[in-house]
N, C-alpha and C positions, 0 to 999 in steps of 0.2 A: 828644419834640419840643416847643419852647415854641410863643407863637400865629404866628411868620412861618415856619414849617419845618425852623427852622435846630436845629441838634442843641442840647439843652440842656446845659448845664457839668454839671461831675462834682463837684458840691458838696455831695452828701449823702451820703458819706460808704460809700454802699455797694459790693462789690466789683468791678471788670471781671475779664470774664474774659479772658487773654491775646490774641484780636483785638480787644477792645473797646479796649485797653490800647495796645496797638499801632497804630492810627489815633489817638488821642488825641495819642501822645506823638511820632508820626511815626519812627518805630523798628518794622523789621518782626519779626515773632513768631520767627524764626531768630536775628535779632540779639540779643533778648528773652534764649532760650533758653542762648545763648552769654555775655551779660553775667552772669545767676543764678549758672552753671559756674565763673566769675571772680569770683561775689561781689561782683561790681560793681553790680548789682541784683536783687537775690534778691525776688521775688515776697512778699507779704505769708502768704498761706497754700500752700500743697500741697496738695490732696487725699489722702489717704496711698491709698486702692481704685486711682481712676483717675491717678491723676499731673496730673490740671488744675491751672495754675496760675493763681492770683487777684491783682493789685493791688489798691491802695487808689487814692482820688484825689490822697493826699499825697504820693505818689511819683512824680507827673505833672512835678514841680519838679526831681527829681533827673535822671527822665527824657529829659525835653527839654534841660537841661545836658551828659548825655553825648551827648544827638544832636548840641548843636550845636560840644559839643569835637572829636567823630570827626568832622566836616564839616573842624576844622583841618585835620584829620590827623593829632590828639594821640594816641599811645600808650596803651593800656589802661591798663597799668601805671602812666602818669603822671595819666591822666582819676581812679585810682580816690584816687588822693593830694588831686588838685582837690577832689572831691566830699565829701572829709572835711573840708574846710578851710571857716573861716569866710566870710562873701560879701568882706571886704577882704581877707585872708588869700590867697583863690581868685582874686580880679581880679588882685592879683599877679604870682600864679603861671602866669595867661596871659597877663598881659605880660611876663613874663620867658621862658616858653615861646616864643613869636611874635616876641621878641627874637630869639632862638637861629635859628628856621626864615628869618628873612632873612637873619643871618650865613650861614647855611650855604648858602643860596638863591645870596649872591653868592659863595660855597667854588666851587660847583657852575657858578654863571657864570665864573669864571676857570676853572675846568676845562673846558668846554666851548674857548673860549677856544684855551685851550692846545693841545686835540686836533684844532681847525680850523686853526692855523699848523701843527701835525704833519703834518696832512695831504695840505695847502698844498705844504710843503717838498718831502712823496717825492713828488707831483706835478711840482713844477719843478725837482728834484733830477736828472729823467732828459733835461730838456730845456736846462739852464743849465748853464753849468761851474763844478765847486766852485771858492771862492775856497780859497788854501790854507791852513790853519792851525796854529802853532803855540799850544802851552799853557804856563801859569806855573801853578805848583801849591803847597799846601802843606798840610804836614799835623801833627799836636800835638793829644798827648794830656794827659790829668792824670789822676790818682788820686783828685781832691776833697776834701772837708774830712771825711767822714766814714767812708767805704769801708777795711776793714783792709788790702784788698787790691786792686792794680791789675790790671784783667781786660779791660780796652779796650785794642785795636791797632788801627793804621792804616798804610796805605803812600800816598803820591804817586810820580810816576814819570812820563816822559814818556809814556806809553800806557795805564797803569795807575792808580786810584785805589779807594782799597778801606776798608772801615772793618768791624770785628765787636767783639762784644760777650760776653763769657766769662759764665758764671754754673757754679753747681757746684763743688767743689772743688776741681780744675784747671782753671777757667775761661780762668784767664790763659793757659794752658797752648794750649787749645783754639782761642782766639782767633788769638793769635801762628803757629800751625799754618797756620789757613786762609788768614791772609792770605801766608803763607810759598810754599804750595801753590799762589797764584796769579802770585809775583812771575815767574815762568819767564816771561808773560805779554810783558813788556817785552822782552825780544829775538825774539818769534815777528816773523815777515815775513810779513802775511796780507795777503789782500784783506779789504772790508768783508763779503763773503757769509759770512769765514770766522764773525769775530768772535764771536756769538750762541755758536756752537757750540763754539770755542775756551775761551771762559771754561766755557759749561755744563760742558766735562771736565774742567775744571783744577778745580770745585770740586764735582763728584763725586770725583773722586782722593784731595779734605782729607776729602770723610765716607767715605769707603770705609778711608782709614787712621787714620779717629778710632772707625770701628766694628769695627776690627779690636784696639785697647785694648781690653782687658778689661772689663766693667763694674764702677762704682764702686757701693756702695749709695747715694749719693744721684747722680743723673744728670748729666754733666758736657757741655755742650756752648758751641755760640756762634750770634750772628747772623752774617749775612755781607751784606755789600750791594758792589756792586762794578760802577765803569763803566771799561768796554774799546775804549782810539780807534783807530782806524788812518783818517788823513783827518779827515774831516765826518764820520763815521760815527761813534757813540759805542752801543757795545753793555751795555744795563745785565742785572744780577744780582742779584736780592732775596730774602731769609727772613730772618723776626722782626720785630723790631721797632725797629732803626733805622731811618735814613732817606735821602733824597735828593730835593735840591731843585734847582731852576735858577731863576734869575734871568733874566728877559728885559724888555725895554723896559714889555710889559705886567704886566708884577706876577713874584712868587716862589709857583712851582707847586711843590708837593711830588708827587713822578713816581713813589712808591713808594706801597706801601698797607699798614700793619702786617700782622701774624699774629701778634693777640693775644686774647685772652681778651676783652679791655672793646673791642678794635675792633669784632666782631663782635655785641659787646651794641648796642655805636653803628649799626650797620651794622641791624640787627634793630627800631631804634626803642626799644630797651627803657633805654639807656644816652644820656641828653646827652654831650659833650664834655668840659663841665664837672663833671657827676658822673664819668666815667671816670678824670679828675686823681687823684681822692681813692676810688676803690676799693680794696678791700681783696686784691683779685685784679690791680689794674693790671700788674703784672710776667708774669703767667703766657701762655706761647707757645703759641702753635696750632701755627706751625710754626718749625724752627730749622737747625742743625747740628749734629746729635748722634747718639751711637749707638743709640740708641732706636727712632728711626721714619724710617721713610722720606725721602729728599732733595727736596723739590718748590717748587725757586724759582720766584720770576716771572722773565721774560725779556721785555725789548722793544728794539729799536734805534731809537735816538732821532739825528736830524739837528741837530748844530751850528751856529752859527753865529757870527762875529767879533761879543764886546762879552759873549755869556752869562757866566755865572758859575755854575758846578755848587758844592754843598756835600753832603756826604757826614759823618754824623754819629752818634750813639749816641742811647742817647737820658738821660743824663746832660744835653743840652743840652735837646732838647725841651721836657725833663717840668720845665724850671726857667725859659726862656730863653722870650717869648710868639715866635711867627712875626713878627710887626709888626717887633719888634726884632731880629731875626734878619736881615730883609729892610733895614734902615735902616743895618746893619753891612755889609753885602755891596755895598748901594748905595755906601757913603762911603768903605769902605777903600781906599786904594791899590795893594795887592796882596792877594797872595794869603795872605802872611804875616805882615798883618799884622790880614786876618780873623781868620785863626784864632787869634792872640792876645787880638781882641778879646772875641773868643764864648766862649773858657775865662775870661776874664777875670770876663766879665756873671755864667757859671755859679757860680763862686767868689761873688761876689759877691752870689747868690742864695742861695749857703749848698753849692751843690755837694755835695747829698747819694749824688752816686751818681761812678762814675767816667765821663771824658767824653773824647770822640776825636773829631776833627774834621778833617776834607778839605775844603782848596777850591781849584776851577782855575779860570781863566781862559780866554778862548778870544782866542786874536790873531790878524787877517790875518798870514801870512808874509810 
């Protein structure tokens, strides 16, 4: 203690021991123990008999830096990047991190957003009468500037709109299949109760007769994404790693979620957005269509309304095309047809390294 009570600084250089250490730096000794394991801060000495671990006072600096990055919210993995970096280098790199955490903050604000008009709608869906709706659709694919081979399919249709995505040796093959398997789709006569359940069998049927092909030595499957109207009712279908957006007054919601590899690095904090662009794994599927592994889409029935704009996509466009401009083409086009000219167009004009498939409908009072 100096002469008024208060704890003296830890300026001579001698060791703490792990509570001593832990008060100092405001990181408790679990935390401690857990960063060491990570290498994120490994204790100055060990005891090799008893396992005590010891600090210096010089690591009170690094210390309190990852205290006060896990206070962001910063990822381990990104903190231990920071703490290597020089102090201009590191200011940087949590301005550019806390960049990212507001983007994403208002990602998450427009998704809230979205799931408060959703649930607005099945609220006054049961007490208002649908207005009735017809659609204007269209759909156009390309092969790109670099792909040897075209593995993207798409269909529009007045109840059906669908897009997958081939990989594998028969890709193209696999793609063209699924979406084959659900065109039947367009002359069913359901209710909207059916919907959900009507697509879920029409693309159990494409993997059931894709896992009935023999297997290839290297794995051959496809994505499938796929929305089902009958009405105001629009029932969607999703695996992999295309996509599906809408368009409403309030901004352009993306209503799918990949199942990929780098989503779930994102999804885990270990991955930005931006590093995911440039991973070396970016393509690989968690889940798909193929004979391989089990079938397990997302499902949810989404309510229409006169003025949306759905887009249905590969990800040929995504991984080339930002959303900003994605949403500024859907706003301005006149139809539906002449979106999806524009958005193969932007991709080409991006360099279209991969092949690209593109849906988009409109929703009109009748």
């Amino acid at each position: 203690m100096d002469g008024d009570g208060r704890a003296a600084p830890y300026d001579d250089g001698a060791p703490l021991t792990i509570g001593a250490f832990a008060r100092a730096s405001r990181l408790s000794p679990k935390a401690l123990r857990l960063y060491d394991e990570l290498g994120l801060l490994p204790p100055a000495h060990v005891d090799p008999h008893s396992g005590y671990r010891h600090y210096t006072p010089a690591q009170l600096e690094r210390a309190r830096l990852v205290a006060w990055l896990r206070r962001l919210g910063m990822p381990l993995a990104r903190i231990r990047e920071v703490c290597e970096l020089a102090p201009d280098a590191a200011a940087l790199a949590v301005a550019a991190y806390w960049a990212q955490v507001e983007a994403d903050t208002a990602a998450r604000r427009d998704l809230a957003a979205f799931l408060v008009d959703q649930l607005e709608r099945k609220n006054t869906a049961m007490t208002t009468p649908h207005t009735p709706l017809t659609m204007r659709y269209a759909a156009l694919t390309d092969q790109g500037l670099v792909r040897p081979a075209h593995q993207d399919a798409a269909h529009a249709g007045p109840r059906l709109l669908a897009v997958a995505d081939g990989y594998g040796p028969d890709g193209g093959q696999a793609a063209k299949a699924a979406i084959e398997a659900l065109k039947g789709l367009e002359d069913l006569d359901l209710t909207s109760a059916d919907l959900l359940g009507a697509l879920e069998d029409a693309a159990h049927r494409a993997h059931r007769a894709h896992r009935a092909v023999p297997a290839a030595e290297e794995t051959t499957g496809c994505t499938l994404t796929a929305l089902f109207r009958s009405g105001t009712q629009l029932a969607l279908l999703h695996v992999g790693d295309s996509r599906a957006y809408v368009l409403r007054d309030s901004g352009l919601f993306q209503i799918t979620h990949d199942h990929s590899l780098v989503q779930s690095l994102i999804d885990e904090g270990r991955l930005t957005p931006e590093e995911a662009a440039s991973h070396p794994q970016r393509a690989q599927l968690l889940r798909s269509l193929d004979g391989a592994t089990e079938f397990a889409p997302d499902l949810q029935l989404l309510e229409a309304r006169p003025g949306e704009r759905y887009l249905l996509c590969t990800d040929g466009l995504t991984g080339v095309v930002p959303a900003e401009t994605i949403q500024q083409v859907l706003t301005a086009a006149d139809a539906p047809d002449q979106a999806v000219r524009e958005l193969i167009r932007l991709a080409r004009e991006a360099g279209a390294p991969d092949n690209v498939a593109c849906v988009v409908a409109e929703m009109t009072g009748a």
